[in-house]
ZAGUVEX-555161 format. One record per residue (C-alpha): x, y, z; residue in three letters; residue number from 1. Coordinates in steps of 0.5 Angstrom, whole numbers. Layout:
N
      c1      c2      c3   rest    nr
       X       Y       Z    ALA   NUM
...
***
This chain:
467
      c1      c2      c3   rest    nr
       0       0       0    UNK     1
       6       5       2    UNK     2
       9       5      -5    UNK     3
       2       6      -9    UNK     4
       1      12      -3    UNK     5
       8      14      -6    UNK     6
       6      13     -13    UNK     7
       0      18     -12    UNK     8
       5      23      -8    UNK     9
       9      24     -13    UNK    10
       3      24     -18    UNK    11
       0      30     -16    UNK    12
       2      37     -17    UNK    13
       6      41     -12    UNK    14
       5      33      -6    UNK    15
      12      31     -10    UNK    16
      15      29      -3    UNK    17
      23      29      -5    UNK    18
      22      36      -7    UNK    19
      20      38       0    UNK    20
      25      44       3    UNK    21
      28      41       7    UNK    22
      25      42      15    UNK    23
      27      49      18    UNK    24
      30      49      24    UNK    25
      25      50      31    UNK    26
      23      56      33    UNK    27
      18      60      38    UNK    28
      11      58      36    UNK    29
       5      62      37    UNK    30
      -2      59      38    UNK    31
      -7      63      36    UNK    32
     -14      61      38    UNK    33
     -19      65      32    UNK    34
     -19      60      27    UNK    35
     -25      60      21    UNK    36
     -29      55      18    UNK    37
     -29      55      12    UNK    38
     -35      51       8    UNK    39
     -36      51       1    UNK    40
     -43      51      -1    UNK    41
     -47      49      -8    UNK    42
     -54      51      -8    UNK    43
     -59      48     -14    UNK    44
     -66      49     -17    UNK    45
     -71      44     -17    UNK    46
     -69      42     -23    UNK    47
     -62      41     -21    UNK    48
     -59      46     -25    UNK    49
     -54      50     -21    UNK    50
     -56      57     -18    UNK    51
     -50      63     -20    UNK    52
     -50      70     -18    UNK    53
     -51      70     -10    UNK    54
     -48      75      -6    UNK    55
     -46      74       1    UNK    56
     -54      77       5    UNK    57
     -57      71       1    UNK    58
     -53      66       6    UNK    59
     -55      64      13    UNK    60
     -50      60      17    UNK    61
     -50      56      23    UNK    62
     -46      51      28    UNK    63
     -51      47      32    UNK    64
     -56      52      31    UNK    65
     -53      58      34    UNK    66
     -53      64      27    UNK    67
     -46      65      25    UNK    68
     -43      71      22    UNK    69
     -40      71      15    UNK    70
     -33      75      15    UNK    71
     -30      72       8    UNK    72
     -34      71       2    UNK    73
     -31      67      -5    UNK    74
     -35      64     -11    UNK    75
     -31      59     -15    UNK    76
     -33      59     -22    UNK    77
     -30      52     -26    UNK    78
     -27      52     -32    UNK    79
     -31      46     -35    UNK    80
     -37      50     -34    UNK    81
     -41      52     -41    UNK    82
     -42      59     -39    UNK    83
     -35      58     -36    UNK    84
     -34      67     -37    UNK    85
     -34      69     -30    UNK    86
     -39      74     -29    UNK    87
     -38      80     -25    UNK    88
     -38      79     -17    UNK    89
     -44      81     -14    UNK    90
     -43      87      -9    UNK    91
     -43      86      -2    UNK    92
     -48      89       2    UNK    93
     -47      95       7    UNK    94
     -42      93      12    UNK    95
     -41      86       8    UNK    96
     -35      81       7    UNK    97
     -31      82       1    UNK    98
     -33      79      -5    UNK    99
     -27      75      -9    UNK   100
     -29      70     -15    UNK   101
     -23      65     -17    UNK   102
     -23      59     -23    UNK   103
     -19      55     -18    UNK   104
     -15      48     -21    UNK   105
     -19      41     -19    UNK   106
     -17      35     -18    UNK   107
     -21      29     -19    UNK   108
     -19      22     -16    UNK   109
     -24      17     -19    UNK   110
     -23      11     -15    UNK   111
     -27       4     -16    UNK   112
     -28       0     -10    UNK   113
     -25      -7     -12    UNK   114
     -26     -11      -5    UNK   115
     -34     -10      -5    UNK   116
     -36      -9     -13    UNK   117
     -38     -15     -16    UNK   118
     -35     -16     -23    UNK   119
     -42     -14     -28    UNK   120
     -42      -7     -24    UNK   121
     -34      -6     -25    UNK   122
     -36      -6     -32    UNK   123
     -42      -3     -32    UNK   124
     -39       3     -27    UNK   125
     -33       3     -33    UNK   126
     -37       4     -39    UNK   127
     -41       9     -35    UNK   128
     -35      13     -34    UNK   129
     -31      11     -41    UNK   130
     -37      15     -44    UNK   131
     -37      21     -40    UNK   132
     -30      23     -40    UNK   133
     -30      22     -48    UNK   134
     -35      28     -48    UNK   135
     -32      32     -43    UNK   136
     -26      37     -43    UNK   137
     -21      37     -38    UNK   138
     -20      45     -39    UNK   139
     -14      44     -35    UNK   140
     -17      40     -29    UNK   141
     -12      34     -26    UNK   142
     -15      27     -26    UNK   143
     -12      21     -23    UNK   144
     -15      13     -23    UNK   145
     -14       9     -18    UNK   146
     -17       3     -14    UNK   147
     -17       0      -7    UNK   148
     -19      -7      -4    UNK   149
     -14     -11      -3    UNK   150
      -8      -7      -4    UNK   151
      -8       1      -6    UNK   152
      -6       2     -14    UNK   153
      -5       7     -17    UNK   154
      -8       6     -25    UNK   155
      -6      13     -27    UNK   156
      -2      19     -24    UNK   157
      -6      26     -25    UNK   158
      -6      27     -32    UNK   159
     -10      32     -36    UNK   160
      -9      28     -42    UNK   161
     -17      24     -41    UNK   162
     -15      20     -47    UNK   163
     -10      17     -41    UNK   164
     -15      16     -37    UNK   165
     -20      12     -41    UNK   166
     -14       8     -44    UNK   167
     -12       7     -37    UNK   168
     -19       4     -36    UNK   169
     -19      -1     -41    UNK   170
     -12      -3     -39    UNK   171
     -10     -11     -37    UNK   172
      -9      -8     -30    UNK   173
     -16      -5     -28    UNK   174
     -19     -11     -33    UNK   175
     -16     -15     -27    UNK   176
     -19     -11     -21    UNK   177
     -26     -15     -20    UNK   178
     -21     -21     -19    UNK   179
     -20     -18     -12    UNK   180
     -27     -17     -11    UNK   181
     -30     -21      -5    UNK   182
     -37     -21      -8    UNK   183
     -37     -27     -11    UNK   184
     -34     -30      -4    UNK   185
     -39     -28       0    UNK   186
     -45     -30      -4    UNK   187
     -42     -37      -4    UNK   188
     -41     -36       4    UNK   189
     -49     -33       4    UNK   190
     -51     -39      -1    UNK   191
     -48     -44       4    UNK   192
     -50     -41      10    UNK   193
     -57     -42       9    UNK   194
     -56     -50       6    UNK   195
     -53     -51      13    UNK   196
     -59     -47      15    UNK   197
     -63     -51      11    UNK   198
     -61     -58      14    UNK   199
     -60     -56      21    UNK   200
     -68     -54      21    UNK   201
     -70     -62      17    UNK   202
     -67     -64      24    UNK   203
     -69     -58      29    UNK   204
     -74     -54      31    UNK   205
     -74     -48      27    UNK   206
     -78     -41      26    UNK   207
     -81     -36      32    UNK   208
     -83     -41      36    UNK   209
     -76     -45      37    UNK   210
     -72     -38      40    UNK   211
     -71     -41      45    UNK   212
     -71     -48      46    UNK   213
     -65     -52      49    UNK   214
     -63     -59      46    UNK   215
     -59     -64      43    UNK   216
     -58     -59      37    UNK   217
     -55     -53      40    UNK   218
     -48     -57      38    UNK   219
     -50     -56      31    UNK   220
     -52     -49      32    UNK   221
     -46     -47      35    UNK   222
     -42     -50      30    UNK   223
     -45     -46      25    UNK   224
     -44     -40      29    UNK   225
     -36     -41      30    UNK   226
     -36     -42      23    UNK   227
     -40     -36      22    UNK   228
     -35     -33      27    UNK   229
     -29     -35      23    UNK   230
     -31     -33      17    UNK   231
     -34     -25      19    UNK   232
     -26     -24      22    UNK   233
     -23     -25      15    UNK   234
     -27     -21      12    UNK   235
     -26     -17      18    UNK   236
     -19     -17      17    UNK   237
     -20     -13       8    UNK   238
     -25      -9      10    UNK   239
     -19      -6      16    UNK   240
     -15      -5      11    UNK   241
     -20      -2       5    UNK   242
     -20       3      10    UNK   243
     -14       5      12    UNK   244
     -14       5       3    UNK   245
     -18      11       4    UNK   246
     -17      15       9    UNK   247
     -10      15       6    UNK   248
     -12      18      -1    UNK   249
     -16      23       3    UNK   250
     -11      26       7    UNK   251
      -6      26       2    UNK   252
     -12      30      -3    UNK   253
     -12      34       3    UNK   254
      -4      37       3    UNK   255
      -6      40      -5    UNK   256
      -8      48      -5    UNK   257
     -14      46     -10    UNK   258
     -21      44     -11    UNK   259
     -20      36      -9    UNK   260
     -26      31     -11    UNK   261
     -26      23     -10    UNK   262
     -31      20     -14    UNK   263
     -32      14     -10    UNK   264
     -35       8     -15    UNK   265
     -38       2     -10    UNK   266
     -43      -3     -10    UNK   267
     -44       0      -2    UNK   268
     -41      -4       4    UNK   269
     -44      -6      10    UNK   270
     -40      -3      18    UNK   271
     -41      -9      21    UNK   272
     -37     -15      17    UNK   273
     -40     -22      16    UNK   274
     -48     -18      18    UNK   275
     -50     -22      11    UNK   276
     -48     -28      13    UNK   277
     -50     -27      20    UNK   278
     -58     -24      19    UNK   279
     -58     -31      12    UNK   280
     -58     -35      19    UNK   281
     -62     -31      24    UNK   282
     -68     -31      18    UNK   283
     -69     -39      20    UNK   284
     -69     -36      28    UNK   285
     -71     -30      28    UNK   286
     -73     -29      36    UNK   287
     -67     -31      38    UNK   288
     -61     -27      39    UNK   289
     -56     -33      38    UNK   290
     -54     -32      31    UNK   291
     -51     -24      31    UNK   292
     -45     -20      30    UNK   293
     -40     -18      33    UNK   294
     -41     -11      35    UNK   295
     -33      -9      37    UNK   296
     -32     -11      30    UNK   297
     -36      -5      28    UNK   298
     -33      -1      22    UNK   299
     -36       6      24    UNK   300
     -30       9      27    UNK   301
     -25       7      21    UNK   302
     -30      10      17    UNK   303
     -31      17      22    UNK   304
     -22      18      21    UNK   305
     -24      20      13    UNK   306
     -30      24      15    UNK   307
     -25      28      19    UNK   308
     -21      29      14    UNK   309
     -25      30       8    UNK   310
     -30      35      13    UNK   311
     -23      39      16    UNK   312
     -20      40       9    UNK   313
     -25      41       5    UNK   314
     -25      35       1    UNK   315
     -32      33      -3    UNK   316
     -32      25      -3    UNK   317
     -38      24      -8    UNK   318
     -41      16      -9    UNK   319
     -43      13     -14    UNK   320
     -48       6     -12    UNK   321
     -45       1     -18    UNK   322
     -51      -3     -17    UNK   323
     -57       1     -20    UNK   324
     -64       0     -19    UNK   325
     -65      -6     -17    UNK   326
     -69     -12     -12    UNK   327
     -64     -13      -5    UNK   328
     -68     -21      -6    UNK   329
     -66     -22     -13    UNK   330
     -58     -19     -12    UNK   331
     -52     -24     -11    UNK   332
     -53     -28      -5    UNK   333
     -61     -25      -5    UNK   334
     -66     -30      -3    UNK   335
     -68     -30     -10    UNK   336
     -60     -31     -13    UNK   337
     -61     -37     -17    UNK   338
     -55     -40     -15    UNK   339
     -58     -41      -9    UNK   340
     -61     -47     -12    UNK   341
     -60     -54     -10    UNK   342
     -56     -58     -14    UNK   343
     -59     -61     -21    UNK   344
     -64     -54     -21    UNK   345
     -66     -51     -27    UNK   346
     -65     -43     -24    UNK   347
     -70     -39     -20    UNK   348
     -76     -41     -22    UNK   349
     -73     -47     -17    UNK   350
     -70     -42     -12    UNK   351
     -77     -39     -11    UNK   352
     -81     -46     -11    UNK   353
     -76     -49      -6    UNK   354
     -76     -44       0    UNK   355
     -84     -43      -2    UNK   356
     -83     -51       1    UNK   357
     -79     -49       6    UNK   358
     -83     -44       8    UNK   359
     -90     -50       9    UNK   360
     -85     -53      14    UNK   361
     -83     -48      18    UNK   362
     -91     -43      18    UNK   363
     -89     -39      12    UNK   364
     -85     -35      16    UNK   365
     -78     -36      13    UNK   366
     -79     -33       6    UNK   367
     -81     -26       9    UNK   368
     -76     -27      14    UNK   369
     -70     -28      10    UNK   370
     -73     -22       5    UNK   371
     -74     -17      11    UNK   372
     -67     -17      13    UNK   373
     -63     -18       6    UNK   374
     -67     -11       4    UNK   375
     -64      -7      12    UNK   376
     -57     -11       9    UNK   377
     -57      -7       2    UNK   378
     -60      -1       6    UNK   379
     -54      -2      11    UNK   380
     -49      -2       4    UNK   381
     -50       4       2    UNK   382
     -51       8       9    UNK   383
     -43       8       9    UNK   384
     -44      11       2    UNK   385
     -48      16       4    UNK   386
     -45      18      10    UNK   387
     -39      19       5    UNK   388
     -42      24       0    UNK   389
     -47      28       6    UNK   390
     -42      30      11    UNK   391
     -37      32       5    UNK   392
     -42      36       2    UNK   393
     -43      30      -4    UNK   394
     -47      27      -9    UNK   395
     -50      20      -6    UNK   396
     -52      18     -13    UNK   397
     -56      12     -13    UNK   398
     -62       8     -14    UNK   399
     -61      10     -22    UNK   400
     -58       4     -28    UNK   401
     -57      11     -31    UNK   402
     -50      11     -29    UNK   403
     -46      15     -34    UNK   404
     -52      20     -32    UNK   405
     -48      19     -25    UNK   406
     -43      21     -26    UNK   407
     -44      25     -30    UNK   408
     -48      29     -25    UNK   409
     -42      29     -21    UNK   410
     -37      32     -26    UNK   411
     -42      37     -27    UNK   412
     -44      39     -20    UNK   413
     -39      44     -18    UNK   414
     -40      50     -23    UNK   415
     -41      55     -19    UNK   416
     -39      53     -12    UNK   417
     -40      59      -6    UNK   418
     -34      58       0    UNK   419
     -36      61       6    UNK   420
     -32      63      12    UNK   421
     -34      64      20    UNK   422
     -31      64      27    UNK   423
     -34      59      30    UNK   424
     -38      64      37    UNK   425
     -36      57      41    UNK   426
     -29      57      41    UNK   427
     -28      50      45    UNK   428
     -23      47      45    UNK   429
     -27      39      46    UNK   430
     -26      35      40    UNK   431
     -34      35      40    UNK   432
     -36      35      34    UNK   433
     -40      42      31    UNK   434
     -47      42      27    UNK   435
     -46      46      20    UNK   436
     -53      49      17    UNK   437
     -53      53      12    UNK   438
     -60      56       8    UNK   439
     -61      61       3    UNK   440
     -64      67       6    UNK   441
     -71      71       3    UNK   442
     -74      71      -2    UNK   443
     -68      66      -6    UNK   444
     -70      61      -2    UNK   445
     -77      61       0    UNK   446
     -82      55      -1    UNK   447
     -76      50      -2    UNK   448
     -75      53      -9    UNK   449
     -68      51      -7    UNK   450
     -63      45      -5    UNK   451
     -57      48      -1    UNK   452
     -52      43       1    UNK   453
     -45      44       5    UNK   454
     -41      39       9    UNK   455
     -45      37      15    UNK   456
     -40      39      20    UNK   457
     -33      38      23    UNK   458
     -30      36      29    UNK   459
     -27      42      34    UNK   460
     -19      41      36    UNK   461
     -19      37      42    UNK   462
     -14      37      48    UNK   463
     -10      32      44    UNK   464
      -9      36      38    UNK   465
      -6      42      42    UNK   466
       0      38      45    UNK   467
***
C-alpha cells in the first residue's frame, strides 16, 4: 500500500515529497486560538440546475443552531462549466464581507472499490465513465484513476490527458480488478449458509417459536455460529485495510492547495463484516438473539477518520452505487439469486418453489423473514456511502441503471461553488463534533425552490490536537 500512496504523492502536483524543502530549524510557536471554518456550498433548483449569481446577504450559516456571522465571502467558478465566463461578482452589502470570484484548478481522483463490486457492475461502472470523459474537456483539471481492496493501486497518476485515463480503464491492470472482489466469495459464503440452515432445520426446531428452545441440537448450532464467526473475522481483517486505503487517499487529497474531488464508485459496504451471513442465518430463528454479530468489529470508527478528514480539508467525497435500480432479493446472495438453488435445479423458478416449500414447513415465515433482512443488509450497504458524500458536501448517486447520468452529475455538479468563512462563536476546544447548516435567505430560498448542500459539520481540535 505504502508504495502505491507514493505513487500517488508524486502524481499530484505541488505533493512531490523529495521535492520538499528540507524542514527549517525549531522556532518559537505562537498559538493562535481564532481560526475560520471554511464551508464550500453548492446550491441548485428544483431541477438540479446550479443556481449562479449569489452574494454574501442571500446565506445564513449556523454551528449547532446558533447563527454564524460570514466574515469571507468567495465564488468558485469552474472552468468546464459552458458559461465558464465569470460574470462579475456581485457586491456585497453594506458593511458585508468582501467578495472574490476564482476559477481554481480541481483535481478529480475516480476511485473504484474493487473489494465490494461484483465483477457485471465494475463493467457497467467502467463504461459508464469511459462514456462520459470521452465527452468531456479537461479544461486544465487533473485526474487520476485509482482502486483500493485488497492493495491501493494507482492505475493512472494525475493527467490532464482524459484519453489517458480512459486507455487506462481498458487496460489489463484494471480488467484484472474484479479478481479482487469479495463479492463472489461472499455470495458463495450466503448461499452456503443457508443450505446449512436449511439441513439444521430438516433435524430441529426452526421459525418464531423455537427462539429459545434447548436441546440435542445446540452442538449443531454452535458450530454453525463458530464457522459464522470464523468466516466474518476474515472479511474483517479486508475490510480494515479498505479502510485505512481510503483514509490515506483522502489525507494525501487533502495536502494540495486546489479543489479535490474523489468519485467514490462501489456496490456499498456494510459497517459490520459478516452481517450477511449472519442476518442469512438469524431468518431461519428470528427470535433468538444467538446468530448475531460481533459489535466490537464495528467499522464505523475507521470510517469516521475519513470523514474527519474530508470535512477538516474541505474534500468532496461523491458516491456512486454501482448497483443501479435494483431487487435486494434477486442480487447475488439474495434470496431469489439462482445460485442459491439446490444441485440439479434449472435456476430461480427452483429457487422460489424451493424456499416457498421450505417456508410450508416452517409456518410460511422464512421467505418473508429472509427478504426482510436482506432488504436492511442492502440498506446497510449504502449508508456508508451515503454518510461519505453527506458529510463531504457530495453527491450520493443511487437508485439509477443510468450510470453515465451519475457520473456525469458528478463531474458537472460544482460549476459555481460558494465558499463561506466564519469564526466558530463557541471556541471550545473538546474535539466534539460541530453541527454546520447552511440555508438561502429570503425570497431565494423560499417554498424549497432551492436545494442548498454543505458539509454537515466537523469535529473541533481536541485536548490531544493541542500537544
Amino acid at each position: 500500500m505504502y508504495r502505491a500512496l507514493r505513487r500517488l504523492v508524486l502524481a499530484l502536483p505541488a505533493l512531490a515529497l523529495a521535492q520538499q524543502p528540507p524542514a527549517p530549524s525549531p522556532a518559537p510557536t505562537i498559538r493562535v486560538d481564532v481560526r475560520q471554518v471554511l464551508v464550500p456550498v453548492i446550491v441548485t433548483d428544483k431541477k438540479g440546475r446550479t443556481v449562479t449569481g449569489l452574494s454574501p446577504s442571500d446565506f445564513q450559516i449556523a454551528e449547532d443552531g446558533v447563527p454564524q456571522q460570514i466574515v469571507a465571502f468567495t465564488r468558485e467558478i469552474s472552468r468546464t462549466a459552458n458559461d465558464a465566463q465569470p460574470s462579475a461578482a456581485p457586491a456585497a452589502s453594506a458593511g458585508g464581507p468582501p467578495v472574490a470570484t476564482t476559477a481554481p484548478q480541481r483535481m478529480w481522483v475516480i476511485c473504484f472499490d474493487a473489494l465490494h463490486t461484483s465483477f457485471a457492475n465494475f463493467s457497467r461502472a467502467r463504461d459508464a465513465i469511459d462514456k462520459v470523459l470521452d465527452s468531456r474537456s479537461a479544461a486544465g483539471d487533473q485526474f487520476v484513476l485509482l482502486s483500493i481492496g485488497r492493495q491501493l493501486r494507482v492505475l493512472q497518476p494525475a493527467t490532464g490527458d482524459l484519453s489517458l485515463v480512459r486507455a487506462k480503464l481498458h487496460g489489463r491492470e484494471f480488467t484484472g480488478l474484479p479478481l479482487e472482489s469479495n463479492s463472489q466469495q461472499l455470495t458463495a459464503a450466503v448461499t452456503d449458509v443457508r443450505r446449512q440452515m436449511d439441513l439444521y432445520c430438516s433435524r430441529c426446531a426452526c421459525g418464531r417459536d423455537a427462539a429459545n428452545r434447548l436441546g440435542t441440537c445446540d452442538a449443531e448450532r454452535q458450530r454453525i455460529k463458530q464457522e459464522l464467526d470464523a468466516r466474518s473475522e476474515q472479511f474483517a481483517q479486508y475490510d480494515n485495510a479498505f479502510f485505512a486505503q481510503l483514509k490515506s487517499v483522502i489525507e494525501e487529497l487533502a495536502k494540495l492547495d486546489c479543489r479535490r474531488n474523489l468519485i467514490l464508485v462501489s456496490d456499498g459496504f456494510t459497517l459490520l463484516p459478516g452481517r450477511e451471513l449472519y442476518a442469512s442465518a438469524a431468518a431461519y430463528l428470528p427470535n433468538s438473539p444467538y446468530f448475531q454479530a460481533d459489535p466490537a468489529r464495528a467499522m464505523q470508527p475507521a470510517l469516521d477518520q475519513s470523514l474527519r478528514v474530508a470535512s477538516a480539508r474541505d474534500v468532496v467525497v461523491d458516491t456512486v452505487d454501482a448497483r443501479g435500480a435494483y431487487t435486494p432479493s434477486g442480487r447475488p446472495g439474495g434470496l431469489l439469486d439462482a445460485s442459491n438453488a439446490a444441485p440439479g435445479s434449472t435456476g430461480r423458478q427452483d429457487v422460489i418453489a424451493g424456499r416457498n416449500a421450505s417456508n410450508a414447513m416452517r409456518g410460511g415465515s422464512l421467505l418473508g423473514e429472509t427478504d426482510s433482512r436482506w432488504r436492511s443488509v442492502e440498506f446497510e450497504n449504502g449508508s456508508a456511502l451515503s454518510q461519505l458524500a453527506t458529510a463531504s458536501g457530495g453527491l450520493y448517486l443511487h437508485g439509477t441503471n443510468d450510470l453515465s447520468k451519475s457520473f456525469h452529475a458528478a463531474l458537472e455538479d460544482n460549476r459555481e461553488t460558494y465558499v463561506l468563512a466564519y469564526v466558530p462563536a463557541n471556541s471550545a476546544h473538546d474535539g466534539k463534533f460541530r453541527q454546520i447548516t447552511v440555508t438561502v435567505a429570503g425570497s431565494r430560498g423560499k417554498s424549497g425552490n432551492l436545494t442548498v448542500r454543505a458539509k454537515s459539520g466537523y469535529w473541533a481540535e481536541g485536548p490531544e490536537d493541542r500537544q
